[in-house]
C-alpha positions in Angstrom: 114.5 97.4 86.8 115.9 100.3 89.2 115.1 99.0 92.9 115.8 101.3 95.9 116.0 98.7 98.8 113.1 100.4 100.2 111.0 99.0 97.9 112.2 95.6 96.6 109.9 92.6 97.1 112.1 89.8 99.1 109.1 87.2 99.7 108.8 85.4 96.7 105.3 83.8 98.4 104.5 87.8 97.7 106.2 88.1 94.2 104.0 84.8 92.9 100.7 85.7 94.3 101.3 89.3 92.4 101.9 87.3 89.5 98.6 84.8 89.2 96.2 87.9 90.7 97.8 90.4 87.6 98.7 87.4 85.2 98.1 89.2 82.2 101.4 90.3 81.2 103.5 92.1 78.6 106.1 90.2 76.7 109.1 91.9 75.3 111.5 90.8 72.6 113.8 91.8 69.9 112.0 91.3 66.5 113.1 92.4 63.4 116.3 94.1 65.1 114.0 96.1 67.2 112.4 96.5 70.9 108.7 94.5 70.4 106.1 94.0 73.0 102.6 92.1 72.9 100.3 92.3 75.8 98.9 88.5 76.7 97.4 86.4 79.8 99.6 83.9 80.7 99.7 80.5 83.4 102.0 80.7 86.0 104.1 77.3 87.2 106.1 78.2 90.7 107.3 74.8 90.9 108.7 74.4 87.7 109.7 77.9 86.9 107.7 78.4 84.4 105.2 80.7 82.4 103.1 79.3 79.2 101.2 81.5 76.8 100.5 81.8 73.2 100.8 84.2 70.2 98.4 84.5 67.5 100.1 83.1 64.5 99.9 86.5 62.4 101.8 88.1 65.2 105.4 88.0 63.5 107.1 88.0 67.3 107.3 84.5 67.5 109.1 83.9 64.5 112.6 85.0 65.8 111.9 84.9 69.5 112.9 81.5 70.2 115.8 80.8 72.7 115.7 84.4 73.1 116.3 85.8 76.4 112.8 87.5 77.2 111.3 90.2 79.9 107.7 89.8 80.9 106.4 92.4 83.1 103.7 91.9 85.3 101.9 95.7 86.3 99.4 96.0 89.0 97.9 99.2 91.0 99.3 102.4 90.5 98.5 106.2 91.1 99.9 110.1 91.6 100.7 111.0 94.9 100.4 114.6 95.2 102.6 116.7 97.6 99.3 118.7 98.9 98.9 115.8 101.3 102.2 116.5 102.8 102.9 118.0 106.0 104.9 120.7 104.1 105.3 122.1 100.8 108.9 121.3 100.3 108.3 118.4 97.9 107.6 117.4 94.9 105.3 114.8 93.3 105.9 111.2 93.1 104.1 107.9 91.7 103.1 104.5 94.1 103.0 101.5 92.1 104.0 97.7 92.0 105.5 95.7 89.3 107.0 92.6 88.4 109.4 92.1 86.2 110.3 88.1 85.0 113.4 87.3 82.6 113.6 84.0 81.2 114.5 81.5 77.9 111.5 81.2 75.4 110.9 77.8 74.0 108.1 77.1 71.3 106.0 74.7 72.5 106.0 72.3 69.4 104.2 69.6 70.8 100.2 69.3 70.1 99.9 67.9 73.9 101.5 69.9 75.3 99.7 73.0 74.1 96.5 71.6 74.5 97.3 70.7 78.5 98.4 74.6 78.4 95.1 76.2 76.5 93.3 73.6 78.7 95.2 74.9 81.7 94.1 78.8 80.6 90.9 78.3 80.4 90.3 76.7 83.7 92.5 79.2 85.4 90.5 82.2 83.6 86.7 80.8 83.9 84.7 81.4 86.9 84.6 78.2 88.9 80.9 78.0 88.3 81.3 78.1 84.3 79.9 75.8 82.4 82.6 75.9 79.6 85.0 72.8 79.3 87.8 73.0 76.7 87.3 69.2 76.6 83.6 69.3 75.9 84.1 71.5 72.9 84.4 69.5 69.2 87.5 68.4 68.9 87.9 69.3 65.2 86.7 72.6 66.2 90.1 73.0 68.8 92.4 71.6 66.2 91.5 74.2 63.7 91.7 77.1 66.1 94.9 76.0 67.3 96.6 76.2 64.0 96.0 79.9 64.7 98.0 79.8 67.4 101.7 79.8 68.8 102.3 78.5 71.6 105.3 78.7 74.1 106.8 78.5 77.5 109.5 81.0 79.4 111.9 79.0 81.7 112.4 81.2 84.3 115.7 82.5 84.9 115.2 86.0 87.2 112.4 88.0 89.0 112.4 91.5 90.8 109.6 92.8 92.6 108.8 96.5 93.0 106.1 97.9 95.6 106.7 101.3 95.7 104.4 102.3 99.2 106.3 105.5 100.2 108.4 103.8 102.5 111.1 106.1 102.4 108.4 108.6 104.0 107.9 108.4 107.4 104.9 106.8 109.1 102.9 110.0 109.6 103.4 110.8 106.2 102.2 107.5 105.1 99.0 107.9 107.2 98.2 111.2 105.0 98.4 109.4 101.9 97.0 106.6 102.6 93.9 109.0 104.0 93.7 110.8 100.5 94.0 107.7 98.7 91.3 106.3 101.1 88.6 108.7 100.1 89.4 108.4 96.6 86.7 107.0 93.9 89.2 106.0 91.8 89.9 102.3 92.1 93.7 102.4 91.6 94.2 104.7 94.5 91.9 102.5 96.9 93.9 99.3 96.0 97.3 101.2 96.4 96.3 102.6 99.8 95.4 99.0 101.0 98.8 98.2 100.0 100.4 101.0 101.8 98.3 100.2 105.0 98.8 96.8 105.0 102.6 97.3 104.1 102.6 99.7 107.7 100.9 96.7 109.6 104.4 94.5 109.0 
């Protein structure tokens, strides 16, 4: 991913907690000789370096994707900056967003344990912590036969950049005007990224 040092995450603290609050992720792979992506929650393990998800079986990426090296991109807030909110017309528009991007080994996870931990893990991350659903209180029959619809796997990390691009290559008055438009916005996108920008001026 192109970084400018203006806008590259060095806190990994920062790069993690993006990660679990915009965990549902898109995986890309070569399949079939091609570019392939499928769009998928996934668990995040900071100590160990590691992500877990799982394919539906009839998705064909999983076939040749093993020991491939993979990119899983984690997007969060984004929206159009307009050069109206400029002191001065001579500029041109621009877009504020923050990514993730994750490159790592794909394993399949062929043991029945270890996936059930992981779907078990899922759920429990996913649920509200008031839910009343408990993958362990559901028939166990009833798990084994979904799970043979499933694929499941784990990415050994191996790199991570981190993207926040706040407009910090604009100067602090500058800033303040877009984060004032952005603040009066409706649109949820351009609320979140203006928190972003203010808090990123508070540092």
């Amino acid at each position: 991913m192109y970084i400018p040092k203006h806008f590259k995450i060095e806190d990994e603290e920062i790069i993690y907690d993006f990660m679990e609050n915009n965990s549902f992720a898109t995986l890309v792979s070569q399949h079939n000789g091609e570019p392939y992506a499928t769009h998928l929650p996934l668990t995040i393990h900071k100590k160990e370096g590691v992500l877990y998800g799982h394919f539906a079986r009839p998705n064909g990426q999983w076939k040749d994707i093993a020991s491939q090296k993979v990119l899983v991109i984690f997007q969060g807030p984004h929206c159009y900056i307009s050069p109206s909110w400029y002191e001065t017309n001579k500029a041109v528009p621009t877009w504020n967003y923050v990514a993730v991007h994750v490159y790592g080994q794909l394993e399949i996870v062929e043991d029945g344990q270890e996936l059930l931990d992981a779907l078990a893990e899922m759920v429990t991350t996913y649920e509200k912590p008031n839910s009343s659903y408990q993958l362990k209180d559901v028939d166990p029959g009833f798990i084994e036969g979904m799970t043979k619809g499933i694929v499941g796997f784990r990415i050994n990390i191996t790199k991570i950049e981190g993207k926040a691009k706040l407009s910090q290559n604009h100067t602090v008055e500058r800033q303040e005007l877009v984060i004032k438009q952005l603040e009066s916005s409706t649109d949820q996108n351009d609320r979140l990224i203006a928190g972003l920008m203010r808090n990123n001026l508070k540092k």
